[in-house]
C-alpha positions as CSV (number, residue, x, y, z in Angstrom):
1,X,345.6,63.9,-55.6
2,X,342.7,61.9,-56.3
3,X,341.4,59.4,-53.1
4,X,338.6,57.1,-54.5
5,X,335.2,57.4,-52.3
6,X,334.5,54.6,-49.9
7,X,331.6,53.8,-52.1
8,X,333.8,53.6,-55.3
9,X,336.1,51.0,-53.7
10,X,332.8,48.8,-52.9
11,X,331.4,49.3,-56.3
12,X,334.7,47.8,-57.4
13,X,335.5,44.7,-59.4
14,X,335.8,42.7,-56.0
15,X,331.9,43.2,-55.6
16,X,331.5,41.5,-59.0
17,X,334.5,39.1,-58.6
18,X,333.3,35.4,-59.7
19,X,334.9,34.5,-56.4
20,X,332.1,34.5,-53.8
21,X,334.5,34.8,-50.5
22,X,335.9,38.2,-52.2
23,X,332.2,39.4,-52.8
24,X,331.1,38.2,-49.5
25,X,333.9,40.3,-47.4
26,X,333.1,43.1,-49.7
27,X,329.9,43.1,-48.3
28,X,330.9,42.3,-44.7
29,X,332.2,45.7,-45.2
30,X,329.4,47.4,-45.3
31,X,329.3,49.0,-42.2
32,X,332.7,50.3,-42.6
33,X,332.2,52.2,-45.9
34,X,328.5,53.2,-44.5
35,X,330.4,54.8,-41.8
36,X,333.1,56.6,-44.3
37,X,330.4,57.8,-46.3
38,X,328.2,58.8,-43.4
39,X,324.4,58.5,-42.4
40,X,323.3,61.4,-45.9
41,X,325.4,59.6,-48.0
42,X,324.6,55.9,-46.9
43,X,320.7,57.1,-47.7
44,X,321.0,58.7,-50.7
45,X,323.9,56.5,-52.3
46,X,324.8,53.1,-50.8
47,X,321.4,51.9,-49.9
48,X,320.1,52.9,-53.5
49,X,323.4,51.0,-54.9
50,X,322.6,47.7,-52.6
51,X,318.7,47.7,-53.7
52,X,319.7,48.2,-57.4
53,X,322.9,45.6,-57.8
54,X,321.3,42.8,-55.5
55,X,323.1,39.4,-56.8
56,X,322.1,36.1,-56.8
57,X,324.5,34.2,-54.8
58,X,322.6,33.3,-51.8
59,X,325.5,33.2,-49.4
60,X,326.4,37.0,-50.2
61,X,322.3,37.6,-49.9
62,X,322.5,36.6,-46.4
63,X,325.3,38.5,-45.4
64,X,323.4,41.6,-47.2
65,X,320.3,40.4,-45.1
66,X,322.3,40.2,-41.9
67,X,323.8,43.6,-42.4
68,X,321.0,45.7,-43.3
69,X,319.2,44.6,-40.0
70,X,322.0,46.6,-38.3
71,X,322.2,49.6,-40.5
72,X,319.7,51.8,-38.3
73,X,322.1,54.2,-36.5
74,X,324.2,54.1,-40.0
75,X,321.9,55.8,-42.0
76,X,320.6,58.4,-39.4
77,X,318.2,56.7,-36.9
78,X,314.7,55.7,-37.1
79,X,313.6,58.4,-38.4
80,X,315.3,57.6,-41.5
81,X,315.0,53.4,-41.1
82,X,312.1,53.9,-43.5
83,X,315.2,53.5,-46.3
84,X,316.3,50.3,-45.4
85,X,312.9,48.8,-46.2
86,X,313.6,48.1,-50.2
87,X,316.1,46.4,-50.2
88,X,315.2,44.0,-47.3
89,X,311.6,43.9,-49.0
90,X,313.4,42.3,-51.9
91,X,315.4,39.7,-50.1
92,X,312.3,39.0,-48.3
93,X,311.2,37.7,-51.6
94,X,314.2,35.7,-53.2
95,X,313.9,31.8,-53.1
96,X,316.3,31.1,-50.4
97,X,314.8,30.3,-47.2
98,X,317.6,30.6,-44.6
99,X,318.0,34.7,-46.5
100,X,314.1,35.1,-46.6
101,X,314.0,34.4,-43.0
102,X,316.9,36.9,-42.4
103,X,315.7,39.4,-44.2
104,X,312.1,38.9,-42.3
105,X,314.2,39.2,-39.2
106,X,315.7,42.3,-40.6
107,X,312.8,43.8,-41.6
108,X,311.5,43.0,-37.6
109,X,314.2,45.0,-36.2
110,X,314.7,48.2,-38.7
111,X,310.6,48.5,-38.0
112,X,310.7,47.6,-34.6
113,X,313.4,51.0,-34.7
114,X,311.3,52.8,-36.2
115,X,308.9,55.7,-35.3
116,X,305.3,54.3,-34.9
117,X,303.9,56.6,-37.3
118,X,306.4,55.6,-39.8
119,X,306.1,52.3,-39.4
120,X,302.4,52.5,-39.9
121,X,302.9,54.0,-43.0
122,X,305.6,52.0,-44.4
123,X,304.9,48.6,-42.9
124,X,301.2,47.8,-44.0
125,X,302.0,48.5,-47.6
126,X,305.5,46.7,-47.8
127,X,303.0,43.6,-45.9
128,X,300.3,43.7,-48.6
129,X,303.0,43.8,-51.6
130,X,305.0,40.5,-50.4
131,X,301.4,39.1,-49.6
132,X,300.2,39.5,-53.2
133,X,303.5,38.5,-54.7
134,X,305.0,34.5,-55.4
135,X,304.7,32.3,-52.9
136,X,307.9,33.0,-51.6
137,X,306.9,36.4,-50.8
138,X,303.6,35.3,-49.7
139,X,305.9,33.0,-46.9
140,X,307.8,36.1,-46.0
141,X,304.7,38.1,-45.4
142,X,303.5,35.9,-42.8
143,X,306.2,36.5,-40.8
144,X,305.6,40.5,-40.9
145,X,301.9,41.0,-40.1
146,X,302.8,40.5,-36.4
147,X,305.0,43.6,-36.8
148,X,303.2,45.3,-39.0
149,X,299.7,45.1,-37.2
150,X,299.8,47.0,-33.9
151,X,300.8,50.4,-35.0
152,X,298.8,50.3,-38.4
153,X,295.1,52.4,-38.8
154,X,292.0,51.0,-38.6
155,X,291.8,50.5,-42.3
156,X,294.9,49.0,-43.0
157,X,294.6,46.9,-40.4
158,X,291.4,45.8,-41.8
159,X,293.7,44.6,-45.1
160,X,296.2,43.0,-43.1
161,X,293.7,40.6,-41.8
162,X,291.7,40.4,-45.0
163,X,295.3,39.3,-46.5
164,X,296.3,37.1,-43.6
165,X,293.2,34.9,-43.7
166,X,293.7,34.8,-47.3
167,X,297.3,33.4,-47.0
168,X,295.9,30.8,-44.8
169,X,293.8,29.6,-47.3
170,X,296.4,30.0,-49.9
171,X,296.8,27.4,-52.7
172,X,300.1,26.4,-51.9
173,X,300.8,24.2,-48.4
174,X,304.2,26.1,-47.2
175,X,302.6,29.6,-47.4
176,X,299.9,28.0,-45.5
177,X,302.2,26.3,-43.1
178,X,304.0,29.6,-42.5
179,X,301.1,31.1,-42.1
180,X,299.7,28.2,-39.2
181,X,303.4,29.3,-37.5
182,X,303.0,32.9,-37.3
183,X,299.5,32.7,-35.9
C-alpha cells in the first residue's frame, strides 16, 4: 500500500492553493513534517524545497521567516544550522519589512546556535552578499554585522567594517537609517 511522504503532502496543491489561510497552515506545519521526515531528510529535502518554491505572499513569508528561526534541533543541531542560512538569506532580502526583520531575527538565532567556527565561515559571506545587494538587502545587512562580527577572522572582519561604513554612507536614507540603528 502506498502512504505518501510527509514532504509530498506539503508539496501538495494546498501549498499552491490561491487561498492564503490554506498556504499559510501548510506552512505552519512545518515543524511537523520536518519531524516526520527527520533531521537527514529536512536537510537534504525540505529545506532545499522551501529555498527553491519561496512565494510571494508576504503573510506566508513571515510565517516561513518565523519558522525557520526554530528549525535548529529539526535539522540536526548546530552543527548543521549552516543549512537554514539560504533560505532566511533570501527572505532577508524580499521587500516586506515586518518579514525582512523576521528573517534578520531568524538569521540572529540559527547563528547565534551555531558553532563559532561555522558561523565565522558562513556568516561574514551571507553579510557581504545582502550588503552589496538592493537596498532592501542592504537594510537587512545592517542588522547582521553585530552577529556576524565577533566570531569572524581578522580579514573578514576587516570587510565587514569596510561594508558597514559604506552602508552608512549609502545613497539611499533608510539603509542609512538602519544603519544609524544598528550602531
Amino acid at each position: 500500500m502506498y502512504e505518501p511522504s510527509p514532504l509530498a503532502l506539503f508539496r501538495s496543491d494546498e501549498l499552491r492553493n490561491e487561498d492564503v489561510s490554506l498556504r499559510l497552515n501548510s506552512v505552519r506545519r512545518l515543524r511537523t513534517i520536518a519531524l516526520a521526515l527527520g533531521e537527514e531528510r529536512t536537510r537534504r529535502e525540505l529545506i532545499p524545497f522551501l529555498n527553491d518554491n519561496c512565494e510571494e505572499d508576504d503573510e506566508v513569508l513571515l510565517a516561513l521567516a518565523e519558522e525557520l528561526g526554530s528549525f535548529v534541533s529539526l535539522v540536526g543541531g548546530p552543527s548543521h544550522a549552516h543549512v537554514l542560512l539560504p533560505p532566511l538569506e533570501v527572505l532577508a532580502g524580499v521587500d516586506e519589512t515586518v518579514v525582512r526583520d523576521r528573517a534578520v531575527s531568524s538569521l540572529a538565532t540559527v547563528a547565534d546556535s551555531m558553532h563559532p567556527a561555522a558561523r565565522a565561515q558562513a556568516l561574514p559571506p551571507l553579510v557581504l552578499r545582502l550588503s552589496e545587494r538592493d537596498w532592501t538587502a542592504r537594510v537587512s545587512a545592517t542588522g547582521l554585522f553585530a552577529a556576524a562580527f565577533p566570531s569572524a577572522e581578522a580579514s573578514a572582519q576587516q570587510q565587514l567594517v569596510a561594508s558597514f561604513l559604506k552602508l552608512c554612507r549609502d545613497e539611499t536614507p533608510m539603509v542609512r537609517r538602519a544603519a544609524a540603528q544598528h550602531l
